[in-house]
KOLRO-162892 format. One record per residue (C-alpha): residue number from 1; chain; x, y, z. Coordinates in steps of 0.02 Angstrom, whole numbers, plus 32768, in hexadecimal, padded with zeros to 4 digits. Layout:
<pts>
+------+-------+------+-------+------+
! resi ! chain ! east ! north !   up !
+------+-------+------+-------+------+
!  NUM !     A !    X !     Y !    Z !
...
+------+-------+------+-------+------+
</pts>
This chain:
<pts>
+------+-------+------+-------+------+
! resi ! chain ! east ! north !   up !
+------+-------+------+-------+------+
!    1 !     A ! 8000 !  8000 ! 8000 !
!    2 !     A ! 808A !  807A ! 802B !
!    3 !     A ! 80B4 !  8064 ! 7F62 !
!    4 !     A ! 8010 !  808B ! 7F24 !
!    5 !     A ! 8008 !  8124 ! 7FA9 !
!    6 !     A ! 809D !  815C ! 7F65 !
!    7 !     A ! 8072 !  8152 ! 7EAE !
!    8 !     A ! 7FE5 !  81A5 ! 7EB9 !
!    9 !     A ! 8035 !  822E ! 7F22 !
!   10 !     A ! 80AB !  8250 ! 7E8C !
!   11 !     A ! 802C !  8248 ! 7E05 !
!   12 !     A ! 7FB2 !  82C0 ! 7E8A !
!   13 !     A ! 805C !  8337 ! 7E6C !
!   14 !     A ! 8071 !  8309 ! 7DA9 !
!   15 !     A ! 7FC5 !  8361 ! 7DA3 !
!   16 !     A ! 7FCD !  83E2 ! 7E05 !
!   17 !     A ! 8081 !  8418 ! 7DB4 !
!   18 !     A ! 8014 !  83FA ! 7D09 !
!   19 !     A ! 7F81 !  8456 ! 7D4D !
!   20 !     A ! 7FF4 !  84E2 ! 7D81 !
!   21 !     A ! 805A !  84F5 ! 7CD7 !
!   22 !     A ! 7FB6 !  84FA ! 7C74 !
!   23 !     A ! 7F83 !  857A ! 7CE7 !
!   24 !     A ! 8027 !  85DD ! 7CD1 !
!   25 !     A ! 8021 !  85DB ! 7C10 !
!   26 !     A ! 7F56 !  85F9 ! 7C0A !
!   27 !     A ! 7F89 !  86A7 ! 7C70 !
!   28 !     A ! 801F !  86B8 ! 7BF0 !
!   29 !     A ! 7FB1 !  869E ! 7B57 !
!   30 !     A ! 7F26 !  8706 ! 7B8A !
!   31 !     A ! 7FB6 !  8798 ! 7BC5 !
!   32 !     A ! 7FE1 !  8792 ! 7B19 !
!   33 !     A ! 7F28 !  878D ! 7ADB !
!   34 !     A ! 7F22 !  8846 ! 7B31 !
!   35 !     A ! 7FB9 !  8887 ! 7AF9 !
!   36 !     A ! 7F86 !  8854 ! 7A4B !
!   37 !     A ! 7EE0 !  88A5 ! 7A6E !
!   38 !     A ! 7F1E !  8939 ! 7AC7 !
!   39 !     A ! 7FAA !  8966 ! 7A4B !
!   40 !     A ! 7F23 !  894F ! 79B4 !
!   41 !     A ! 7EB4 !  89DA ! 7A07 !
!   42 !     A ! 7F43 !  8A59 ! 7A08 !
!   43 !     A ! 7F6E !  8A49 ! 7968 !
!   44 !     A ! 7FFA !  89BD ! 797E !
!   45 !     A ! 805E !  8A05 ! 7A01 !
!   46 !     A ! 8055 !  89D4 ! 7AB6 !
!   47 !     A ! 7FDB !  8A56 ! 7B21 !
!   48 !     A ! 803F !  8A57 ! 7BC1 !
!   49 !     A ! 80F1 !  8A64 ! 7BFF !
!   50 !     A ! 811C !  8AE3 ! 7B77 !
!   51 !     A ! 8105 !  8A4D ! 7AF5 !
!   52 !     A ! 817D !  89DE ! 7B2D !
!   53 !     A ! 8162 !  8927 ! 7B68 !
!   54 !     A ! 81DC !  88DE ! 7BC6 !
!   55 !     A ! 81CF !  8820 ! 7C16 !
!   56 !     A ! 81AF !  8873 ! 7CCB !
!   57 !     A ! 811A !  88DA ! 7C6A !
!   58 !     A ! 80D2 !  8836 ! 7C12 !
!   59 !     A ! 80EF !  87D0 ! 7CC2 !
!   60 !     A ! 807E !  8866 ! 7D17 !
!   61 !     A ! 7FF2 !  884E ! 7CA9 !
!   62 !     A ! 7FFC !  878E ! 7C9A !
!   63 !     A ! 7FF5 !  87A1 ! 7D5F !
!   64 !     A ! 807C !  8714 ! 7D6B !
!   65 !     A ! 8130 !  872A ! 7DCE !
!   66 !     A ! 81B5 !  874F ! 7D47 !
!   67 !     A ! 8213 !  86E4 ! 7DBA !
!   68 !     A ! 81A7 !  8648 ! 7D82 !
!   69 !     A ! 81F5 !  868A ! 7CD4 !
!   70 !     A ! 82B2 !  865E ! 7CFE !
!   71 !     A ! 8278 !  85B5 ! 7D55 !
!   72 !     A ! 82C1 !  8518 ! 7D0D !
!   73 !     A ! 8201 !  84F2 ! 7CBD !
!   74 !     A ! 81EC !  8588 ! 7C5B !
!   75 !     A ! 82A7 !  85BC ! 7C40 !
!   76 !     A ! 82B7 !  8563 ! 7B96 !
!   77 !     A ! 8212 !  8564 ! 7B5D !
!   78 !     A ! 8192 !  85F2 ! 7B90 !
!   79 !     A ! 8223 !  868D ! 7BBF !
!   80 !     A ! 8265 !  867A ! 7B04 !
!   81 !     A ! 81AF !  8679 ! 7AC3 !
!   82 !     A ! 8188 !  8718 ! 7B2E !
!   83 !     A ! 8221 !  8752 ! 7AF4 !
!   84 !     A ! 81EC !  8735 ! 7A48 !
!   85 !     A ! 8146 !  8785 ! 7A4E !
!   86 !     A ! 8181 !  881B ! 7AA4 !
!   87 !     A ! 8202 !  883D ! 7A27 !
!   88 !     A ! 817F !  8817 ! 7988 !
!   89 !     A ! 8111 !  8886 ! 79D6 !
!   90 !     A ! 8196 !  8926 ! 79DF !
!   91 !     A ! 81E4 !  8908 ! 7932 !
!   92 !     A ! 8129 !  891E ! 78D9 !
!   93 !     A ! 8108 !  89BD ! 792E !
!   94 !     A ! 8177 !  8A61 ! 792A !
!   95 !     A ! 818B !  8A9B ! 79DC !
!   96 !     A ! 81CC !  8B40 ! 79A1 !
!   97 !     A ! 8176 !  8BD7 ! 79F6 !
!   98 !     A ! 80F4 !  8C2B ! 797E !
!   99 !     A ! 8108 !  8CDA ! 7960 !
!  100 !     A ! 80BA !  8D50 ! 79EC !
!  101 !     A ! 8065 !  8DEF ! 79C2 !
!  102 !     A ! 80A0 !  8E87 ! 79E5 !
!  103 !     A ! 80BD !  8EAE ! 7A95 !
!  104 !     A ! 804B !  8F37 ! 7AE7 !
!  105 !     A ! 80FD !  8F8A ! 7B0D !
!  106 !     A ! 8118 !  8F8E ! 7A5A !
!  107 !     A ! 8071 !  8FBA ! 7A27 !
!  108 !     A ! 8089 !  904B ! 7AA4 !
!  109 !     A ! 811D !  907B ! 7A6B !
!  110 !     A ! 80F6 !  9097 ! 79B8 !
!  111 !     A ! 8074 !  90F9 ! 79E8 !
!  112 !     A ! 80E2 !  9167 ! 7A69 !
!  113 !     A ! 815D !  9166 ! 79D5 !
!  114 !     A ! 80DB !  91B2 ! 7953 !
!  115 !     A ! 809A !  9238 ! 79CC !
!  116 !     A ! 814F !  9281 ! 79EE !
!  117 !     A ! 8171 !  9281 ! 7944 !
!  118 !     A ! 80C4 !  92EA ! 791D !
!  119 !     A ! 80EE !  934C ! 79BA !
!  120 !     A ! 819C !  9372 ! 797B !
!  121 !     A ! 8156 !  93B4 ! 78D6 !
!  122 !     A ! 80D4 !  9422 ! 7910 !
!  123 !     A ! 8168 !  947A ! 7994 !
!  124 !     A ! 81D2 !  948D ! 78FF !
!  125 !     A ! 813E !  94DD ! 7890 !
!  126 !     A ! 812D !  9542 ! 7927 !
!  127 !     A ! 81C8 !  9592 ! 793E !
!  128 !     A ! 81CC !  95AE ! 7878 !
!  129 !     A ! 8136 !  960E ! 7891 !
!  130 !     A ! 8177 !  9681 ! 7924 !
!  131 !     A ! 8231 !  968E ! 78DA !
!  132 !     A ! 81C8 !  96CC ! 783D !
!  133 !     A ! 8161 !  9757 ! 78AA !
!  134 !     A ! 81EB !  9787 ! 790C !
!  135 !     A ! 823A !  97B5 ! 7856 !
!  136 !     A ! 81A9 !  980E ! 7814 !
!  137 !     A ! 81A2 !  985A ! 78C0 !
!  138 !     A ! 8246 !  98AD ! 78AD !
!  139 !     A ! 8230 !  98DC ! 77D8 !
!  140 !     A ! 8195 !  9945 ! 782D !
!  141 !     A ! 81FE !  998C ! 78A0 !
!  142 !     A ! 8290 !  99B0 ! 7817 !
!  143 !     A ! 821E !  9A09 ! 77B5 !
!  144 !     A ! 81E5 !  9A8D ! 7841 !
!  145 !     A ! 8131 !  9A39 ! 7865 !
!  146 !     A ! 80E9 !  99CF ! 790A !
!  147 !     A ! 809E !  9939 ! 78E2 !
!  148 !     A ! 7FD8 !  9950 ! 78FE !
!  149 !     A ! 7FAF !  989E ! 7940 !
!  150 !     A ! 8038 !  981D ! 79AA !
!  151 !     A ! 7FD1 !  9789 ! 795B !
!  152 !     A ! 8025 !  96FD ! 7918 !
!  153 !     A ! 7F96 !  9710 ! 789B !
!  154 !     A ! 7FD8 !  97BC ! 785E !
!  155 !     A ! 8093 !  978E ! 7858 !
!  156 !     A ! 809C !  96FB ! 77D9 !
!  157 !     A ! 805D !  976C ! 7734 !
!  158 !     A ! 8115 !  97B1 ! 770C !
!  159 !     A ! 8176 !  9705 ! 773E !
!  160 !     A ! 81DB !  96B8 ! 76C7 !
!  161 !     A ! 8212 !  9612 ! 7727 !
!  162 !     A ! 81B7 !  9567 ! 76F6 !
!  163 !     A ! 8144 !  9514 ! 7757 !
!  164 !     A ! 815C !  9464 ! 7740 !
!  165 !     A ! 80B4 !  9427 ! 7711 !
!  166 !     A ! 80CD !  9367 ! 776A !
!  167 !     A ! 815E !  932D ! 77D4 !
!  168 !     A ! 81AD !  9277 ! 778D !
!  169 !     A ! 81CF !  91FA ! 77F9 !
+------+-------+------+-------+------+
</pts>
């Protein structure tokens, strides 16, 4: 009897070993169900961890030890396969960053940078305009007469400076 006991003591653990790999590769294969799943929802690329997938990553969704990975079971067989699908899954997909739009900073900028340059041309047709009635200020005042009016108004009629009519860029 003590032969029998122990016979079916080992084939109790043959099936529970059995039992416990199917289970292991059931989480594996659905893991990379989910992956597949997930990735084909964003376009190919993986969603999370910037859109890399590393074993500890896949091990975290499988919800298995990455340990169990590196044991003497799995070593040979299901770590290379991981390994395998990990690395078909990155080469299909281009992990480089997609362009970003504009920055508000830039967007900002620009528009700071636009402004100053209008503000700049509207000083400079400014002081045209008073260096040109300060001159017809003073031909007046050559020729023996007062101005009547100190408008800016009055003093542009005898100027002979250029306003620009736009300011480039």
């Amino acid at each position: 009897m003590t032969a029998n006991k122990q016979a079916d003591k080992h084939r109790l653990l043959r099936a529970n070993g059995q039992r416990q790999r199917d289970e292991f590769l059931c989480k594996i294969e659905d893991a990379k169900a989910l992956i597949k799943q997930r990735c084909s929802e964003n376009g190919g690329a993986y969603p999370d961890n910037a859109g890399k997938l590393s074993i500890k990553e896949f091990c975290r969704i499988a919800a298995v030890s990455e340990d169990a990975l590196h044991h003497a079971n799995h070593r040979h067989t299901t770590k290379p396969a991981v390994r395998a699908f990990i690395a078909g899954l990155t080469s299909s997909v281009d992990l480089r960053p997609k362009p970003r739009p504009k920055a508000k900073r830039d967007i900002w900028k620009e528009r700071y940078d636009d402004l100053w340059t209008r503000y700049l041309g509207l000083a400079r047709n400014y002081n045209l305009a008073e260096i040109c009635l300060i001159k017809e200020r003073e031909r007046v005042r050559e020729l023996g007469g007062t101005p009547a009016t100190e408008s800016a108004e009055d003093g542009n009629r005898g100027c002979t400076a250029q306003l620009p009519r736009e300011v480039k860029k």
